[in-house]
C-alpha positions, 0 to 999 in steps of 0.5 A, a space after each residue: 862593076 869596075 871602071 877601067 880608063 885607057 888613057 891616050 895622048 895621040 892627040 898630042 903627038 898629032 899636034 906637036 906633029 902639026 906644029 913641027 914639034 918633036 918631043 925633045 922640042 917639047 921637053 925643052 919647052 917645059 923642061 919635064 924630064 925624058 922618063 915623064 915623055 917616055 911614060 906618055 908615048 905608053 899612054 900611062 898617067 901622068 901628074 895633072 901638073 904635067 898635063 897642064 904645064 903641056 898646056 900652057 906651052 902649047 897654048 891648048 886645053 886639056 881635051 887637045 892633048 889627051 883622050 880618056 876613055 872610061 869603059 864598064 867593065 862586068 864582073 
């Protein structure tokens, strides 16, 4: 068997709605690049450092700003 994980960051997008942030808000704050935002809006891995950096700006944990959904898939 092979594990698949689907990542997804609507959570984040939700709160930087909720905060009346827009992601170009977001990359000001913690100064990561464009091409790191635009790989997030396609739910593709990022560094941990990112997500933490993320974090720490918003003032939030982990589980606030990203799903991962771990599913068994049959061979």
């Amino acid at each position: 068997m092979e594990t698949v994980s689907n990542i997804s960051y609507n959570k984040l997008w939700k709160l930087l709605i909720d905060r009346k942030m827009k992601k170009k808000d977001l990359i000001a704050a913690t100064k990561l690049s464009s091409a790191v935002i635009a790989k997030m809006g396609r739910d593709e891995t990022v560094h941990l450092d990112t997500l933490i950096k993320i974090c720490r700006v918003l003032h939030c944990k982990l589980d606030d700003i990203v799903d991962i959904n771990t599913t068994e898939e049959v061979r």
